[in-house]
Backbone bond lengths (Angstrom), bond angles and torsions (degrees), N, CA, C in turn:
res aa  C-N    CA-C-N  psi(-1)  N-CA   C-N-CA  omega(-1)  CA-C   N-CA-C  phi
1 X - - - 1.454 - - 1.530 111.26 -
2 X 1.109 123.05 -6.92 1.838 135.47 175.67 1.044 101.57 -44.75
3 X 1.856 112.25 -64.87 1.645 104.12 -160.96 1.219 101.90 -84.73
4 X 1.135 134.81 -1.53 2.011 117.48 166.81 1.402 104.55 -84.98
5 X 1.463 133.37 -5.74 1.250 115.78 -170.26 1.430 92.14 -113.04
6 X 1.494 131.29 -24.88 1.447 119.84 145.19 1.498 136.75 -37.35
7 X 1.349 107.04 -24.92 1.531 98.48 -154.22 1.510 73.82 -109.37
8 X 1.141 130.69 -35.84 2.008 127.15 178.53 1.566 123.36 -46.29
9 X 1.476 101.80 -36.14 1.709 134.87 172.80 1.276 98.14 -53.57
10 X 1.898 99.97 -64.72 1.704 107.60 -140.07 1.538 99.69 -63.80
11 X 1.520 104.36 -35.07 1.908 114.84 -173.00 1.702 90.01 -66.75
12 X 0.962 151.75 -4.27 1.497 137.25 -147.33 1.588 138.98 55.71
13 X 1.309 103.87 36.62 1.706 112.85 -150.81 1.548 81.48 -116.02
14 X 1.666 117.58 166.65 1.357 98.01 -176.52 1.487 72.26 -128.17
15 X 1.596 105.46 169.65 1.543 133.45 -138.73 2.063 95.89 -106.00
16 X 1.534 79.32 100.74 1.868 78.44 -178.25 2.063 86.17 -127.18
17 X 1.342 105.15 172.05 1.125 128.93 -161.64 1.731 102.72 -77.46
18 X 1.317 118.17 -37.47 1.606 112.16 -173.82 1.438 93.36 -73.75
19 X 1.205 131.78 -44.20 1.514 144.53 -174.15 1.819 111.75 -38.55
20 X 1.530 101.06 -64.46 0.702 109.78 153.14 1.348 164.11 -30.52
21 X 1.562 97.54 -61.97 1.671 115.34 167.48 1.746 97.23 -77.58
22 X 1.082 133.62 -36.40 1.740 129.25 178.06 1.875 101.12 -63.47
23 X 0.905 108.77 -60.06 1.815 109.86 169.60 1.598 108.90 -37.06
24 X 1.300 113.40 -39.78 1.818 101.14 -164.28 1.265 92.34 -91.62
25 X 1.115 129.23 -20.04 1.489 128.32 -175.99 1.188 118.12 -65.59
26 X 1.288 121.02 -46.32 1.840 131.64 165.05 1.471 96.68 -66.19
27 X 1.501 113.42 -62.13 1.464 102.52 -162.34 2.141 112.39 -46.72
28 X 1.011 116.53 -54.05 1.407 141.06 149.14 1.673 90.22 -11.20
29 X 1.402 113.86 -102.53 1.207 120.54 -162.88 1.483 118.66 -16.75
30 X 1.763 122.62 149.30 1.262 143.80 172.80 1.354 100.51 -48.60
31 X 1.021 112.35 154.01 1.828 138.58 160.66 1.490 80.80 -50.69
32 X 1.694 125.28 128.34 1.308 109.02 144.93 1.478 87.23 113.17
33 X 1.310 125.29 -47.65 1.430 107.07 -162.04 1.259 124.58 -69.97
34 X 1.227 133.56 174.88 1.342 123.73 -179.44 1.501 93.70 -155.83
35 X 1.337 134.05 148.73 1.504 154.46 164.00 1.289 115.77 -109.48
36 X 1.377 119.64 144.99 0.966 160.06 148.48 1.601 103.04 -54.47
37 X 2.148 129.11 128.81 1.145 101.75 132.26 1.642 128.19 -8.33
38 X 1.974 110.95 -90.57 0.934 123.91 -132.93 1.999 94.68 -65.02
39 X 1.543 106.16 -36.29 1.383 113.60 166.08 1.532 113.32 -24.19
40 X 1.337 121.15 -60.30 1.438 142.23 -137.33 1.853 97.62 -81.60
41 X 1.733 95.94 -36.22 1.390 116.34 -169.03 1.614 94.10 -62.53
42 X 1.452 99.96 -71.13 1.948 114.80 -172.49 2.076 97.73 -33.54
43 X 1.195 98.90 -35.13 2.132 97.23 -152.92 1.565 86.47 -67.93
44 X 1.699 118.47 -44.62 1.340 122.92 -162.90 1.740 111.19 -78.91
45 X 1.495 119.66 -3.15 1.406 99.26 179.07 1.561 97.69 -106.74
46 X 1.855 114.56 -24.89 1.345 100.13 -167.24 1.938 96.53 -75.81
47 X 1.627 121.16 7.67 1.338 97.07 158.59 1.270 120.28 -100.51
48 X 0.926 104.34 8.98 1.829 128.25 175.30 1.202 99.97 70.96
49 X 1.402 121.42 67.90 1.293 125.11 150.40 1.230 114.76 -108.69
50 X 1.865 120.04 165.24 1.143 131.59 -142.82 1.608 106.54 -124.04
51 X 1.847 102.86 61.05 1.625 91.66 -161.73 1.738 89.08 -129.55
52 X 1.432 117.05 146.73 1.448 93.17 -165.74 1.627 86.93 -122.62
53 X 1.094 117.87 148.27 1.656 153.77 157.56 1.195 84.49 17.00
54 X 1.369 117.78 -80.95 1.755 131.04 -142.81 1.664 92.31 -48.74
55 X 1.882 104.57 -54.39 1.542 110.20 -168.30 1.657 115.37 -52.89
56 X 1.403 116.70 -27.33 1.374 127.75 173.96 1.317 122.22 -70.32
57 X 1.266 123.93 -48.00 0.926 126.57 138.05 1.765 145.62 -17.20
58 X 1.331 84.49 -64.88 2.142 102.06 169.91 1.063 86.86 -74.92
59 X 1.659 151.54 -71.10 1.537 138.50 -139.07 1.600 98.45 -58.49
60 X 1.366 124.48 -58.78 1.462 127.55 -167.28 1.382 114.97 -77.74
61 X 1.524 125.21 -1.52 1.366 112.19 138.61 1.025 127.61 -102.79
62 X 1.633 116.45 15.09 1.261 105.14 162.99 1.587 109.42 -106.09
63 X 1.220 115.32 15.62 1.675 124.99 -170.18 1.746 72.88 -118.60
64 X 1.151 168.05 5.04 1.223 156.08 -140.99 1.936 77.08 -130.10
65 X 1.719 102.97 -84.95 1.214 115.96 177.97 1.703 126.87 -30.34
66 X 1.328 109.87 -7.16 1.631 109.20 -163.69 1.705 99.74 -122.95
67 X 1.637 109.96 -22.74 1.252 116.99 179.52 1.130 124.47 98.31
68 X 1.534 113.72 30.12 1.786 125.36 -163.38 1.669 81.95 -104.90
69 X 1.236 133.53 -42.26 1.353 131.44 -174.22 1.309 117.68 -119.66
70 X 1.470 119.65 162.33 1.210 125.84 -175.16 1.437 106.19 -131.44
71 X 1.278 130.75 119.07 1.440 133.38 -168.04 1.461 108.02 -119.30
72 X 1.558 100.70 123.28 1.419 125.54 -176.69 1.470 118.54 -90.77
73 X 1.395 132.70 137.08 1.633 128.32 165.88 1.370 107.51 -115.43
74 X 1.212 120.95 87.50 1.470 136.23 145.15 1.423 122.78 -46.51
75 X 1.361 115.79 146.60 1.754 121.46 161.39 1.564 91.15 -27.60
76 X 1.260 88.94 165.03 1.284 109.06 -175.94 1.765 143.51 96.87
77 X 1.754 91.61 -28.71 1.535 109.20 -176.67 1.996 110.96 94.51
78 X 1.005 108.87 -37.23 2.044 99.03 177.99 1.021 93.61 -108.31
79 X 1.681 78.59 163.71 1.371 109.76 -157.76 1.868 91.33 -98.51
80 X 1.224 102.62 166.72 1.659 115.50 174.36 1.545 113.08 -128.78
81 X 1.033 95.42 177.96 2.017 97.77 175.95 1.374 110.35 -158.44
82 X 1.733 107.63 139.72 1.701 102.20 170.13 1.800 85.30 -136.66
83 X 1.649 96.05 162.45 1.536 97.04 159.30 1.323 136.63 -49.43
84 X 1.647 138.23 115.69 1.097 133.23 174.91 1.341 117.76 -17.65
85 X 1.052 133.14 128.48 2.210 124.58 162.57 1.868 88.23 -115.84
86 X 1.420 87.25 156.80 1.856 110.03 178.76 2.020 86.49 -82.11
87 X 1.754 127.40 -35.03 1.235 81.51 -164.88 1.739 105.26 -101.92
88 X 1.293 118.29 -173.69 1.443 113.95 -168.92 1.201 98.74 -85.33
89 X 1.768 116.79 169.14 1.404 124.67 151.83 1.452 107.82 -149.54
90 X 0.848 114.40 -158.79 1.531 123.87 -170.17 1.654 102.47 -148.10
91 X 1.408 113.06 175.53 1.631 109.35 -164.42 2.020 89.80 -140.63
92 X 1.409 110.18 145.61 1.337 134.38 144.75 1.642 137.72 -92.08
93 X 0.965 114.51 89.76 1.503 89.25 -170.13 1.482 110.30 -106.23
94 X 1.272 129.66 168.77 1.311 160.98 155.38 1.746 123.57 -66.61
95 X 1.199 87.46 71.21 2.345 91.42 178.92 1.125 107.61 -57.82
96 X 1.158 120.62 -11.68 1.801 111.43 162.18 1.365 129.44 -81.10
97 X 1.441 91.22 -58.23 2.048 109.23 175.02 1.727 127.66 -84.51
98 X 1.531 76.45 -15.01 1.921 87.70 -163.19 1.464 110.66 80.29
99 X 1.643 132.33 -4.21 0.950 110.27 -179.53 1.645 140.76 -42.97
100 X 0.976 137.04 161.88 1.407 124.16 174.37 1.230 122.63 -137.35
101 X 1.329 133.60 117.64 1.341 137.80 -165.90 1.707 97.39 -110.38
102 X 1.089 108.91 157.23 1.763 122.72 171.27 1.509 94.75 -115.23
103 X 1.336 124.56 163.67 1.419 147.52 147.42 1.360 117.66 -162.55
104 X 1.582 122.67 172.97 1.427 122.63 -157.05 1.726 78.66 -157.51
105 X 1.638 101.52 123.15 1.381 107.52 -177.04 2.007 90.31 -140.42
106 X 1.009 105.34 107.03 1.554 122.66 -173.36 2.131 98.99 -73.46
107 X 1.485 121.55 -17.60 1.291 108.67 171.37 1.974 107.88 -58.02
108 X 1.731 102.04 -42.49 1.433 130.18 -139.49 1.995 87.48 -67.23
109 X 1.327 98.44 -46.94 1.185 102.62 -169.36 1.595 105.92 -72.53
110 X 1.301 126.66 -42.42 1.632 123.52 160.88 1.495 115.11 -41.79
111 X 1.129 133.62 -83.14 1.376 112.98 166.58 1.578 145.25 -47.55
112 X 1.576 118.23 -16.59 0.982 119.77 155.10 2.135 113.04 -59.68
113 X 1.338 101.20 -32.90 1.444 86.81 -168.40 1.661 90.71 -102.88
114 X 0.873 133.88 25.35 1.226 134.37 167.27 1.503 103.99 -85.88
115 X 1.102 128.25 -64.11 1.853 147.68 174.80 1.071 121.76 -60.34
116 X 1.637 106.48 -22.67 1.843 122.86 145.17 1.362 110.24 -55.81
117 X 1.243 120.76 -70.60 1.237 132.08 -173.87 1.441 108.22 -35.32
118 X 1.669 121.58 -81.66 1.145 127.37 165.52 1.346 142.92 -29.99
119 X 1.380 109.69 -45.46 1.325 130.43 142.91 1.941 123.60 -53.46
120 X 1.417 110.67 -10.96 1.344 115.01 164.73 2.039 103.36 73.27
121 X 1.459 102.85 28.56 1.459 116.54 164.03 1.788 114.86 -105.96
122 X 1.412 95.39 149.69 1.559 101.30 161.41 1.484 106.26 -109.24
123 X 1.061 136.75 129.54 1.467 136.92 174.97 1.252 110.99 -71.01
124 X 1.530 121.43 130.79 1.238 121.03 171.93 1.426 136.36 -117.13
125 X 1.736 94.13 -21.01 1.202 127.78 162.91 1.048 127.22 -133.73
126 X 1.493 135.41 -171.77 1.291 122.45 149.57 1.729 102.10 167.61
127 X 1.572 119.40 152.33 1.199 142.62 161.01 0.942 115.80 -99.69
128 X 1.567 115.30 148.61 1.423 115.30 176.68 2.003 88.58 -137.89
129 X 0.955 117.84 156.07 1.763 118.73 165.48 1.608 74.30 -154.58
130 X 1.423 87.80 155.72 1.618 104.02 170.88 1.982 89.11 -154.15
131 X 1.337 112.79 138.52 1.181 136.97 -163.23 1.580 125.17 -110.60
132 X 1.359 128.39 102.25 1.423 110.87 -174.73 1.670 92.80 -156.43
133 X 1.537 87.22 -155.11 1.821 100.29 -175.76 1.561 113.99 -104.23
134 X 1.217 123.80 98.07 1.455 127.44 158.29 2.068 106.23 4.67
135 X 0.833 123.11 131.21 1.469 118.74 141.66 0.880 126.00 -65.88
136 X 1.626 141.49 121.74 1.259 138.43 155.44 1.593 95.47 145.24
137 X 1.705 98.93 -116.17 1.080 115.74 166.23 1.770 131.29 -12.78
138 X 1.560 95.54 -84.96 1.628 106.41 -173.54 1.550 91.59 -74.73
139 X 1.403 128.24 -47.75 1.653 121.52 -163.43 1.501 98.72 -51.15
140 X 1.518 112.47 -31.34 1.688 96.45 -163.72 1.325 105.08 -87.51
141 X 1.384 122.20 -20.40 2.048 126.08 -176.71 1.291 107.86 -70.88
142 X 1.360 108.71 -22.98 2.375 109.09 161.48 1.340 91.87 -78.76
143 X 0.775 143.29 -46.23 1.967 119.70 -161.61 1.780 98.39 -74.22
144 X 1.326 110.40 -14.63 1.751 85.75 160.09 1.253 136.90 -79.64
């Protein structure tokens, strides 16, 4: 529990127990994954913890506000969250499943700052979502 109550410090947040258990929960999470609030809620009661919605809610915008998380709005209308990373990526998603894939394609980012350039921008940020059908699964439930 050191390095979650390190990194709670370093943002300026002071070190309470929902904070906490919501921090290991992202930190925890797959390459790729992303949560839901209400997600975050379900992980914390089936460990039988005692943190309710609203508190999940306030913690991850206040882990949003400090820069511990980065919160995404996908199709769909909610919002999601994974731990901040220093390097970039970009997102795939699934309009059928919601699935969500990450990748990091270093051409994608050359021409984006190429058209900056030209366009007389420096990039400082930026989103990318790109939207389609999963392979497998959802790709094969349209061919019926």
């Amino acid at each position: 529990m050191a390095l979650e109550n390190q990194e709670l410090r370093k943002a300026g947040l002071k070190v309470t127990l929902p904070r906490v258990k919501i921090y290991q929960i992202l930190e925890r999470a797959g390459e790729g994954d992303h949560f839901s609030a209400e997600d975050i809620y379900k992980l914390l009661m089936e460990l039988g913890e005692d943190v309710g919605l609203a508190t999940v809610y306030r913690v991850l915008t206040q882990f949003e506000a400090a820069g511990l998380v980065s919160r995404h709005h996908f199709e769909g209308g909610h919002s999601v969250f994974e731990l901040a990373r220093d390097e970039h990526h970009d997102h795939v998603v699934c309009v059928k499943c919601g699935r969500v894939r990450e990748f990091t394609e270093p051409k994608v980012s050359e021409i984006l700052d190429k058209v900056a350039d030209q366009l007389g921008f420096t990039i400082t940020d930026r989103t990318l979502y790109l939207y389609g059908v999963c392979k497998g699964g959802c790709e094969e439930e349209d061919k019926k």
